[in-house]
Phi, psi and omega in degrees: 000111173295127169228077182327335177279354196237343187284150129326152165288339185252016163254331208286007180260331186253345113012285170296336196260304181325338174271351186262317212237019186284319179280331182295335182288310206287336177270008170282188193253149196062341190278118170280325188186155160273146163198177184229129205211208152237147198272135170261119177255098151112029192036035139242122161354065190327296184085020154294104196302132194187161205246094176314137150227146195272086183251145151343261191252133187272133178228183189275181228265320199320318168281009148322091167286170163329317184243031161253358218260113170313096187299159169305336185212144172234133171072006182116332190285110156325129149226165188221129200256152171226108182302129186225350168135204130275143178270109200235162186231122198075048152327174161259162203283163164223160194268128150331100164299165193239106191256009164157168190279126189234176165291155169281174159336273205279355165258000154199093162328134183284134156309182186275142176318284194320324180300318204273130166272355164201058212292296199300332169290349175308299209277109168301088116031306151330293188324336172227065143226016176252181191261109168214125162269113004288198165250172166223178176298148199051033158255175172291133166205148167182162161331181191243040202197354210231191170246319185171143184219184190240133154313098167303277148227206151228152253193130128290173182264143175284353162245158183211143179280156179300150179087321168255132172304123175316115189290167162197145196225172159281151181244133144189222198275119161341291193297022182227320167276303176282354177064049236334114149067022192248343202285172191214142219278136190121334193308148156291156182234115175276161186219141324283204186285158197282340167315319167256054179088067190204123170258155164268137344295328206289009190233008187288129174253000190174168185216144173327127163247293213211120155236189202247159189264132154303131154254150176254148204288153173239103185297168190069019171230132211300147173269103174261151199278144182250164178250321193230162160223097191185139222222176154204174170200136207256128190243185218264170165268349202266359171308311191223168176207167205272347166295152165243160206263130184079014185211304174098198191286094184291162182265006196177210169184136209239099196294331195200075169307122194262194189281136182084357156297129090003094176237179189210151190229165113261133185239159175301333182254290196268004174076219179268127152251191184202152180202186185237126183296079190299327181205148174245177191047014210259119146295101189254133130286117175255131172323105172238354145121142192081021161083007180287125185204097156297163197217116193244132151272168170042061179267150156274163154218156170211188214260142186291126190224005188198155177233185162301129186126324197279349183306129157108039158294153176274146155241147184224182197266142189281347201270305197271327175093359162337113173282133190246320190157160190240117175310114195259318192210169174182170157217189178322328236230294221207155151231140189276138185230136187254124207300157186260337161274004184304298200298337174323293202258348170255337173260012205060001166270186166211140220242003189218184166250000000 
């Protein structure tokens, strides 16, 4: 799906063929998604501009049918497959490894990244599976119904009235606040997750307000497209706070993140990482578990940067603190990022003052 406002200018020719030829690909066997990347020869980075295909699995050519088989150039346009797994959204949760002893929360606030030479050997990893008021971004959270998700950031509506106080809320995943699309709107929402210990009453940090719903593939019907995976739910103010742990205060919000940005994330199971924005624009089928499978357009992928649990990280640009977008889905190979003014604009907020 072309969104122009959001492409680079030198993606925007291969775009169009990508809008031509994305559903006869998605309907090949094995192919999870389209995109726009650069072509790799030999697991290196060409930097030849080239129309990405997404496979399960790579197989030989031999086991193929013919009109399963990825021509080398469509339209003139290089492409290039890449294996990346199934693409699942609600991994299973895993217990946070513990790489070293860290300060809390409320006795030492995270610095800015660019300052640390090893930030992540730092981090006790626990430390955001735990229960802390306020909370911050890249903590456990989740529905009172789900096992855990990541706290992102809290968030305003983007409009506000004169006179009235402004609500906050948590920014995260449908499938973390809302229990995809099962959740019913007012539900509590616990800090930390019910995985990691978090009860009803003493751990409720916020109730459900508003997500945007999956829709889902129905076989034998055109597959309609999602944008978001993204939910909020509105806490106290004095509850919650807008920082992430190890990132601080974003600065801004960057509509349009090209191929080779350098980003950062902190999440409840893996903490901070850092990845690479590997392909834009890319349309995936994602995995939710229960033969349940959506199809999300005008998606980020970087470099596996996350595991279960980490959905509904903020991701930012590692150099500015920039929100670039919130980490949804993955597999071993990539993690899927839904662009941050999308989430904006579908849920009404703002993610920056």
């Amino acid at each position: 799906m072309i969104e122009k406002n959001m492409l680079p200018q030198e993606y925007l020719s291969l775009a169009s063929v990508q809008a031509s030829e994305e559903s006869a690909l998605l309907d090949r066997q094995n192919v999870v998604g389209v995109a726009l990347g650069t072509k790799w020869s030999g697991g290196t980075d060409t930097g030849e501009k080239a129309i990405t295909v997404l496979v399960d699995t790579k197989l030989p050519s031999e086991l193929l049918r013919d009109d399963d088989l990825i021509p080398a150039k469509l339209s003139g346009v290089p492409t290039d497959v890449q294996q990346v797994g199934v693409l699942q959204a609600g991994r299973t949760i895993a217990t946070p490894k513990v790489n070293g002893a860290s300060p809390s929360l409320a006795e030492a606030p995270a610095p800015p990244l660019r300052q640390v030479e090893a930030p992540r050997e730092a981090v006790d990893p626990l430390t955001l599976a735990r229960r802390f008021r306020p909370a911050f971004g890249g903590l456990s959270v989740g529905h009172f119904q789900i096992t855990a998700g990541t706290y992102g950031t809290a968030v305003y509506d983007a409009t506000s009235l004169p006179g009235i106080p402004p609500r906050f809320y948590i920014l995260s995943n449908n499938h973390v606040l809302a229990n995809t699309n099962a959740a019913a709107i007012g539900d509590p929402i616990l800090q930390p997750g019910p995985f990691d210990g978090g009860v009803i009453p003493s751990d409720i940090i916020a109730r459900l307000s508003r997500y945007v719903p999956i829709k889902f593939i129905t076989p034998g019907q055109p597959a309609p497209l999602n944008f978001v995976d993204a939910a909020v739910a509105e806490g106290q103010f004095h509850d919650l706070d807008r920082r992430i742990f190890w990132v601080g205060d974003l600065r801004g919000v960057n509509p349009a993140p090209t191929v080779g940005l350098v980003v950062q994330k902190t999440g409840r199971t893996t903490s901070w990482t850092t990845g690479r924005i590997t392909n834009i624009n890319a349309t995936v089928d994602v995995n939710y578990g229960g033969g349940r499978v959506a199809r999300f357009a005008n998606q980020l992928l970087t470099t596996n940067m996350s595991a279960g649990g980490d959905s509904g990280s903020i991701v930012a640009e590692l150099d500015n603190d920039f929100a670039v977008g919130l980490l949804f889905a993955g597999s071993p190979a990539v993690t899927v990022v839904n662009r941050i003014t999308l989430v904006e604009a579908a849920l009404g907020i703002r993610v920056y003052p």
